[in-house]
ZAMARGU-4260 file (C-alpha; in steps of 0.2 Angstrom, whole numbers, plus 5000, padded with zeros to 4 digits):
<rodrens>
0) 4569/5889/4691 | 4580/5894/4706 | 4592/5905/4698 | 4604/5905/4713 | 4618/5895/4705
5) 4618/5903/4687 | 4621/5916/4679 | 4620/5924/4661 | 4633/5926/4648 | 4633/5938/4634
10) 4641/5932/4616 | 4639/5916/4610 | 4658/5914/4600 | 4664/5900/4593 | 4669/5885/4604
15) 4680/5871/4603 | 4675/5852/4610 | 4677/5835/4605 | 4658/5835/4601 | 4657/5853/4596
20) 4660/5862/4578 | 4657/5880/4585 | 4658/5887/4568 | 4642/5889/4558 | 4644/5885/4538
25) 4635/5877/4526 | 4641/5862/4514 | 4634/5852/4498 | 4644/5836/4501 | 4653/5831/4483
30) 4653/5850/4475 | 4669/5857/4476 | 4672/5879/4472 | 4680/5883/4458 | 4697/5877/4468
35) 4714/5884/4476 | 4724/5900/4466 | 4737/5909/4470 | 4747/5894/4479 | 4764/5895/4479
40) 4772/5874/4477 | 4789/5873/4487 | 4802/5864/4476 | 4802/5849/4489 | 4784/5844/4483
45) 4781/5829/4475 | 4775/5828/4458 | 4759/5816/4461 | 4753/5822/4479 | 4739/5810/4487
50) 4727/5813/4500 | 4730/5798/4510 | 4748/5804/4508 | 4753/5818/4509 | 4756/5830/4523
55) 4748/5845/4519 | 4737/5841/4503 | 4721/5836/4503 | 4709/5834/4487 | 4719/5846/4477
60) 4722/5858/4491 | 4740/5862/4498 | 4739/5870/4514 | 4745/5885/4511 | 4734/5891/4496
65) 4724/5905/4495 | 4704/5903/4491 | 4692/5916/4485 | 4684/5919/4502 | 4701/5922/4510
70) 4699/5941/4521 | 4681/5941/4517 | 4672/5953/4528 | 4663/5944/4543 | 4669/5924/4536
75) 4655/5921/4525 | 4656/5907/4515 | 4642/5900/4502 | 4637/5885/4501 | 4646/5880/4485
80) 4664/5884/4491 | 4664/5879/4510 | 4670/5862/4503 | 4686/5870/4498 | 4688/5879/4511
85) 4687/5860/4523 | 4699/5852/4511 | 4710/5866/4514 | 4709/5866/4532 | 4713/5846/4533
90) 4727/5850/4525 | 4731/5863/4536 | 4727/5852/4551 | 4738/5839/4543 | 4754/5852/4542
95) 4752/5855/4560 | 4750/5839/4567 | 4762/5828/4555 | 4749/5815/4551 | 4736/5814/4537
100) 4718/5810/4535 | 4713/5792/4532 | 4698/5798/4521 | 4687/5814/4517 | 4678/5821/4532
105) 4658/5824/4529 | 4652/5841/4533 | 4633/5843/4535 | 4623/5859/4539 | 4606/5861/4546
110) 4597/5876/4554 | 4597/5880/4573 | 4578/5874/4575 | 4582/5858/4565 | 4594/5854/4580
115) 4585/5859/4594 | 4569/5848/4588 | 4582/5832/4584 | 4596/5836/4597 | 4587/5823/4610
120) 4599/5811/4596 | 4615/5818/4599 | 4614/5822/4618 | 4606/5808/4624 | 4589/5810/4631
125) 4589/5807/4649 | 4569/5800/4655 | 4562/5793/4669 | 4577/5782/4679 | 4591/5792/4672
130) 4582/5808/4675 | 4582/5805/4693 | 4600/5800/4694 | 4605/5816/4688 | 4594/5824/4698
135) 4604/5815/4714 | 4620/5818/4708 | 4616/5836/4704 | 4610/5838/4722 | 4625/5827/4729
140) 4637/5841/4720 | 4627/5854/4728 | 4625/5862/4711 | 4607/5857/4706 | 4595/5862/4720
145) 4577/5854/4724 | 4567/5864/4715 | 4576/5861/4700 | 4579/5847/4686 | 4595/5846/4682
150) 4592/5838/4665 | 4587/5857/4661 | 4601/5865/4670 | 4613/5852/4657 | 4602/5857/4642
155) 4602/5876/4645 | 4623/5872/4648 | 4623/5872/4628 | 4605/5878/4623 | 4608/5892/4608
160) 4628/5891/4611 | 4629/5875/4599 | 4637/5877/4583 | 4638/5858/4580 | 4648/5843/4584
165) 4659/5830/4579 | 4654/5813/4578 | 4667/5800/4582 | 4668/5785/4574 | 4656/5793/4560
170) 4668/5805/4554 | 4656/5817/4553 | 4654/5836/4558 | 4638/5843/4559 | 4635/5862/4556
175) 4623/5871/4566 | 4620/5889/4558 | 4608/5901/4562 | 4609/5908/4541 | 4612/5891/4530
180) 4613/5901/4518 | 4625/5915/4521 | 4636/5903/4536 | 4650/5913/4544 | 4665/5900/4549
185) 4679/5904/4562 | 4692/5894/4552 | 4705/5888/4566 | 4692/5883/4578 | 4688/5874/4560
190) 4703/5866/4561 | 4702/5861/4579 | 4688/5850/4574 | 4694/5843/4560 | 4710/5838/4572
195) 4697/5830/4581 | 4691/5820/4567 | 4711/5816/4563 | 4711/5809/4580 | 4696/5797/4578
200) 4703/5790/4561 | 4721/5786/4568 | 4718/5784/4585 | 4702/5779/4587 | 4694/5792/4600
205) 4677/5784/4600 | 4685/5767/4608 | 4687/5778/4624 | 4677/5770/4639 | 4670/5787/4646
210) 4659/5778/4656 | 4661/5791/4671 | 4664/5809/4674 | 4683/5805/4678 | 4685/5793/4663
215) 4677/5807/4652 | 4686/5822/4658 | 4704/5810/4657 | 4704/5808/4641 | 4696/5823/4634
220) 4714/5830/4643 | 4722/5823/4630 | 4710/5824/4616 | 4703/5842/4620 | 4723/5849/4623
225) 4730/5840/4609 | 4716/5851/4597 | 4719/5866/4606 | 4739/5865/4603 | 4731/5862/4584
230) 4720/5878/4587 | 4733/5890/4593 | 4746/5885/4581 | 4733/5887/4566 | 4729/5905/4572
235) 4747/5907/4574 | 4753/5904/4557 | 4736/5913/4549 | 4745/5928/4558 | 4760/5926/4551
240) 4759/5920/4534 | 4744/5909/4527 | 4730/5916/4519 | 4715/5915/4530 | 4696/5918/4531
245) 4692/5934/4541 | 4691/5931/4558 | 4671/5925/4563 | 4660/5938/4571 | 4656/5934/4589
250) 4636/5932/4590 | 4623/5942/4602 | 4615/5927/4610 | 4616/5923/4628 | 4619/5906/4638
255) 4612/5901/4657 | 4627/5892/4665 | 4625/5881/4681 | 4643/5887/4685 | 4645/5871/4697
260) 4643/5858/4683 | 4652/5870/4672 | 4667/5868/4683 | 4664/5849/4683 | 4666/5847/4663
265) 4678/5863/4659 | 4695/5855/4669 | 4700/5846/4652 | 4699/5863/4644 | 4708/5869/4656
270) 4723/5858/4660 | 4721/5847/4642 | 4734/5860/4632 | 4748/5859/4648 | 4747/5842/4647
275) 4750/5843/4629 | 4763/5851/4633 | 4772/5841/4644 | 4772/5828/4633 | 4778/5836/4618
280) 4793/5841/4631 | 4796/5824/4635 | 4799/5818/4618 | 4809/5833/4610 | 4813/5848/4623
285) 4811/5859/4608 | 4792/5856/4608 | 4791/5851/4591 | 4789/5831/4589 | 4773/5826/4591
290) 4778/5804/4596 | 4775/5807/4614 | 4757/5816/4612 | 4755/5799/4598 | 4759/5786/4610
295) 4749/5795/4623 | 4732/5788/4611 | 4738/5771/4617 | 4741/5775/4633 | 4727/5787/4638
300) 4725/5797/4657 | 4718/5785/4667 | 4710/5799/4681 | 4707/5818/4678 | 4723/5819/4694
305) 4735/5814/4680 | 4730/5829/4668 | 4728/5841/4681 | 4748/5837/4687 | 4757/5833/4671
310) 4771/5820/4674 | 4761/5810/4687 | 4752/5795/4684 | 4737/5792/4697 | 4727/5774/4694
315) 4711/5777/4702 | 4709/5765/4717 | 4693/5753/4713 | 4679/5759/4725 | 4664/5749/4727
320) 4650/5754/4737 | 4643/5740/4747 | 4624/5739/4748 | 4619/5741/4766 | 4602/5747/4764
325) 4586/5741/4772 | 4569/5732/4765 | 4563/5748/4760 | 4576/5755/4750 | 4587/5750/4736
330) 4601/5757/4725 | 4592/5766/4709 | 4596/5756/4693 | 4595/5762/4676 | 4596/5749/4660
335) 4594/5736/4674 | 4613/5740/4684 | 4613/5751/4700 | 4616/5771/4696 | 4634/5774/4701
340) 4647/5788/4696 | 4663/5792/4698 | 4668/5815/4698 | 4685/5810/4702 | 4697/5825/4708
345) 4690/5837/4694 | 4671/5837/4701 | 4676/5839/4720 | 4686/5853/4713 | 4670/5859/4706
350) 4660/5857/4720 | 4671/5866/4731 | 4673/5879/4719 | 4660/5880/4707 | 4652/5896/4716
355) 4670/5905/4712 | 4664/5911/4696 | 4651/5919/4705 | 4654/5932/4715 | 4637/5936/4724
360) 4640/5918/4732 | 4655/5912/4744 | 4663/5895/4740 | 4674/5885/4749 | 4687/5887/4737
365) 4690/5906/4732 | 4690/5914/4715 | 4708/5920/4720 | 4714/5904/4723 | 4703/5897/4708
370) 4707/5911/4694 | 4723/5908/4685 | 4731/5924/4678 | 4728/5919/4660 | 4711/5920/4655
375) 4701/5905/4651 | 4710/5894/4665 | 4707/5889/4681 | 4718/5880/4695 | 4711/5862/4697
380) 4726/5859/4710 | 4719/5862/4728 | 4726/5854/4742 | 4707/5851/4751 | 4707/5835/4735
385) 4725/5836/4727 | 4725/5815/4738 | 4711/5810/4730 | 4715/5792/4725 | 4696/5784/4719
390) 4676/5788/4723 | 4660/5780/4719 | 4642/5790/4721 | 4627/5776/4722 | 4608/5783/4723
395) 4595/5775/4731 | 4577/5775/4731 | 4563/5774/4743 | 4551/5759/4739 | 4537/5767/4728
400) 4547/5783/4722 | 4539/5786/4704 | 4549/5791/4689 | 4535/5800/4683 | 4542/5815/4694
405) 4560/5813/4692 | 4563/5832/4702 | 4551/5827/4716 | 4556/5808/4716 | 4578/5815/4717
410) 4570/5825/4734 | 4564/5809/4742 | 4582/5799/4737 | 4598/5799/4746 | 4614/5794/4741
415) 4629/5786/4747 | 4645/5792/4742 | 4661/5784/4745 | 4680/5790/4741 | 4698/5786/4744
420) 4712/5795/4749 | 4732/5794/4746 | 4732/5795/4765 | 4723/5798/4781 | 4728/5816/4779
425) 4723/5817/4764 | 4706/5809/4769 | 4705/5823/4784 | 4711/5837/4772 | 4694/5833/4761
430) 4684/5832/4775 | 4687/5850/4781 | 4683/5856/4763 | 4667/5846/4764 | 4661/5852/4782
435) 4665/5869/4778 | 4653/5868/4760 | 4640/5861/4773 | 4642/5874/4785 | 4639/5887/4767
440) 4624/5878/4764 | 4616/5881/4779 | 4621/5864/4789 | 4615/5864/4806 | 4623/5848/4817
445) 4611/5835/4825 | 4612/5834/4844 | 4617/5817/4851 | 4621/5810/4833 | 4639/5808/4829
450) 4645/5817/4815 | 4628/5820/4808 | 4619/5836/4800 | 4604/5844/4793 | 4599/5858/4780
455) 4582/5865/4780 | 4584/5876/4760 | 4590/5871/4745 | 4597/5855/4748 | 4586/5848/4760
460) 4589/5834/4774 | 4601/5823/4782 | 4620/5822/4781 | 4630/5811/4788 | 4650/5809/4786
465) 4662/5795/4790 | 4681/5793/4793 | 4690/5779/4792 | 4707/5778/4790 | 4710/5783/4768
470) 4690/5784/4767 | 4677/5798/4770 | 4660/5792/4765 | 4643/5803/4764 | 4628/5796/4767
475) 4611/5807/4763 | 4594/5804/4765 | 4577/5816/4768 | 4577/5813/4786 | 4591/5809/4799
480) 4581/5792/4804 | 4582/5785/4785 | 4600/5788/4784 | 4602/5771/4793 | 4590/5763/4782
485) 4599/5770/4766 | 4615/5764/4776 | 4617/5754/4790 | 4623/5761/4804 | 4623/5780/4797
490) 4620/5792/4810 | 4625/5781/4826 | 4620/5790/4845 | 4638/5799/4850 | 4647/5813/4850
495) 4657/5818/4834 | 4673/5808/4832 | 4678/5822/4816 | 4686/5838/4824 | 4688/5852/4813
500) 4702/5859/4824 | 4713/5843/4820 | 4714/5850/4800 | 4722/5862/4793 | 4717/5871/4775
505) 4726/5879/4764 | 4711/5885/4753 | 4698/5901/4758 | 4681/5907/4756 | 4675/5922/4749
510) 4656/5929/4747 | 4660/5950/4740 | 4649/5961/4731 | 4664/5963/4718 | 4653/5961/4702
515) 4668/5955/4692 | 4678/5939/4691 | 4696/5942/4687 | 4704/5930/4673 | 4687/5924/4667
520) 4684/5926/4649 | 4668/5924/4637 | 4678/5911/4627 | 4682/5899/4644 | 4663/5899/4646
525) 4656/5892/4630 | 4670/5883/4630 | 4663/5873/4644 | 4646/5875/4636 | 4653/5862/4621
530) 4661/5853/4634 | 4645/5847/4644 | 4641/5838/4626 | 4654/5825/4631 | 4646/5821/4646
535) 4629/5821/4640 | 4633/5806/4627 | 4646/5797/4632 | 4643/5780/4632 | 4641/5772/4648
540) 4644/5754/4655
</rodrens>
């Protein structure tokens, strides 16, 4: 595999995702420990507490009890009192967020190479049609290059880094522990999931359409930063007064990142817990009532622009790629509809800096202008896509291509891509981002074709770009005379109508030998190695 575009991680600690319990336990559904001591009831309790409720109290559990395997060295909980320590943390979870559980939340266990035999299930298994759509897109982001599968590249995203998942709609986390038998449990990244199982049952999370990238990586902006507010407020209050289970020791296992499609799938991670934030400061400048971040659930982000810039709402403009290829080539279909996606502003923010977190590779967006000073952020605001407005990537075929190959079939597709701008400035602003990832990928121009290039490594063949007014449009093929056949009129005779020296960027590049990458954490990483999760089985149109 072409290793140019990963790079490895050391630790795998416990993550956070919608899909993603990162805290390996054990659990014999029904069998309780021997129960909560050493609880202290405040007088304004009420005498018959109930589980559907009562904030803070769940199946005999108050929130602030303390349980036998509280300060334990290294969190190991048996089998026979993980139980108590979930009915404790719902509670928990429930004292945090105002709102109580509908019903019991089941935790199963199984071992690390039951999961990796059956995880096909939970991911989705991506064959044949779908694997060479990935492929396309991969290549079309410049993060998956032609001698590599980018099916892999998502797989080895989370490999060994799962600790489980949540299942919404199911109400069930699932446990992936490398000892079932002595399971070590970070208890507020616990809790974070278990907010995410609150969310399914009074919001109903699994009802997103997350058809898209963009639709996906919307609302995990709120999901994924309403759990992290969840998170950091139970760590909080285990510092300052609950009785907690000793923090979870960090693992010694490694995880190959494709920092590109990383970058794609980390941005609600990333500006999810600000947008919280927002919201809670529009309700009650204190910070402390939840109804806004409540009424949000009805009202979900429509684009990953709006989480990115709290406060500002940005409906994606419908983009619909027309069909203008020839007899011999036709949009890729999977499940019997054409293979389309939408990035949105979050994956061109990717692509421009995905190579940021590299720093043996230049990227059109630096790692100064990409790195926030607090570790495990990164600033999604750039003014190369800060106008993007909608997009639509199609893939098309060659007649004959054979799924049978998905890597060697995606080197013989092309693509049309096709996004909108707030403005014609806007449009122009992108296309200097997007000439200047070319020119870093080797692009050569093509004489006597108008704004048309090629690259010889890597990402092989013909590019060709298009302005019009609010539109840039990308067409690629294997070879400059099949970009008109994959488009009409891709690659006319002329001289290039797009002059680089008419825009202006406010964004750099950067391609050091510094070995380090300033404000980029271990935890930020596996987080987005939870996060691809979401991606990889969102249910599609």
């Amino acid at each position: 595999m072409n290793s140019r575009r990963t790079r490895t991680v050391v630790a795998l600690l416990a993550v956070s995702s919608i899909l993603l319990l990162a805290a390996a336990g054990g659990a014999v559904p029904g069998l309780l420990s021997a129960g909560p001591f050493g609880g202290d009831a405040t007088a304004d309790r009420p005498d018959d507490p109930t589980t559907e409720e009562t904030v803070g109290y769940v199946e005999g559990y108050w929130h602030d009890d303390e349980l036998a395997v509280d300060d334990r060295e290294g969190a190991v909980v048996e089998d026979d009192e993980l139980e108590a320590v979930v009915y404790r943390s719902m509670a928990r979870v429930e004292e945090i967020r105002g709102l109580t559980f509908d019903e019991e939340v089941s935790v199963d266990v199984v071992t690390r190479a039951e999961f990796e035999e059956n995880n096909s299930e939970v991911f989705g298994a991506a064959d044949g049609d779908e694997r060479i759509r990935l492929n396309v897109e991969g290549e079309a982001l410049f993060a998956v290059d032609n001698e590599t599968d980018a099916t892999d590249e998502r797989d080895a995203l989370y490999g060994g880094a799962v600790g489980g998942y949540y299942e919404p709609g199911t109400d069930r986390v699932v446990v992936v522990s490398d000892d079932v038998d002595e399971p070590s449990v970070d208890e507020p990244v616990l809790g974070h999931e278990l907010g995410h199982a609150l969310q399914d049952q009074r919001f109903d999370i699994g009802s997103y359409n997350r058809s898209t990238v963009d639709r996906d990586n919307a609302k995990n902006g709120l999901v994924e930063g309403d759990a992290t507010r969840i998170e950091t407020e139970y760590e909080t209050r285990c510092e300052a007064g609950w009785s907690c289970l000793d923090a979870a020791a960090s693992g010694d296992g490694s995880a190959n990142l494709n920092w590109v499609l990383y970058a794609t799938i980390f941005q609600p991670y990333s500006d999810g817990p600000d947008y919280v934030e927002h919201l809670l400061g529009t309700d009650d400048p204190s910070g402390d009532d939840w109804g806004a971040v409540d009424a949000a659930y009805d009202d979900p982000p429509a684009s990953s622009s709006e989480v990115i810039r709290p406060g500002t709402e940005r409906e994606p403009a419908g983009v619909d790629v027309e069909d203008r290829s020839n007899e011999s080539w036709s949009q890729l279909e999977v499940d019997g509809e054409p293979a389309t996606e939408t990035y949105g502003e979050a994956g061109l923010v990717a692509m421009f800096a995905g190579d940021a977190l590299d720093s043996l590779e230049p990227s059109v967006i630096d790692r100064e202008s990409f790195l926030t000073e607090r570790t495990g952020e990164y600033d999604y605001d750039h003014s190369y896509t800060d106008g993007w407005a909608g997009d639509e990537l199609v893939t098309y075929v060659p007649d004959g291509a054979s799924a049978d190959d998905p890597t060697a079939a995606a080197d013989r597709s092309g693509y049309v891509w096709e996004t909108e701008w707030t403005s014609s400035e806007e449009a122009e602003q992108f296309l200097a981002g997007y000439r200047e990832q070319l020119e870093l990928e080797g692009a050569d121009p093509v004489a006597d074709r108008r704004d048309t290039y090629v690259i010889d490594e890597e990402f092989p063949g013909a590019y060709y770009l298009e302005h019009d007014g609010e539109t840039v449009t990308i067409v690629h093929a294997p070879t400059v005379a099949e970009l008109s056949a994959v488009d009409e009129g891709a690659a006319p005779s002329g001289e290039d109508e797009i002059d680089p020296e008419d825009v202006d960027s406010n964004d750099g590049t950067t391609g050091d030998d510094d070995e380090t990458i300033p404000g980029f954490g271990v935890p930020a990483a596996l987080v987005a190695v939870a996060a691809v999760v979401a991606v990889a089985i969102r249910a599609r149109d």
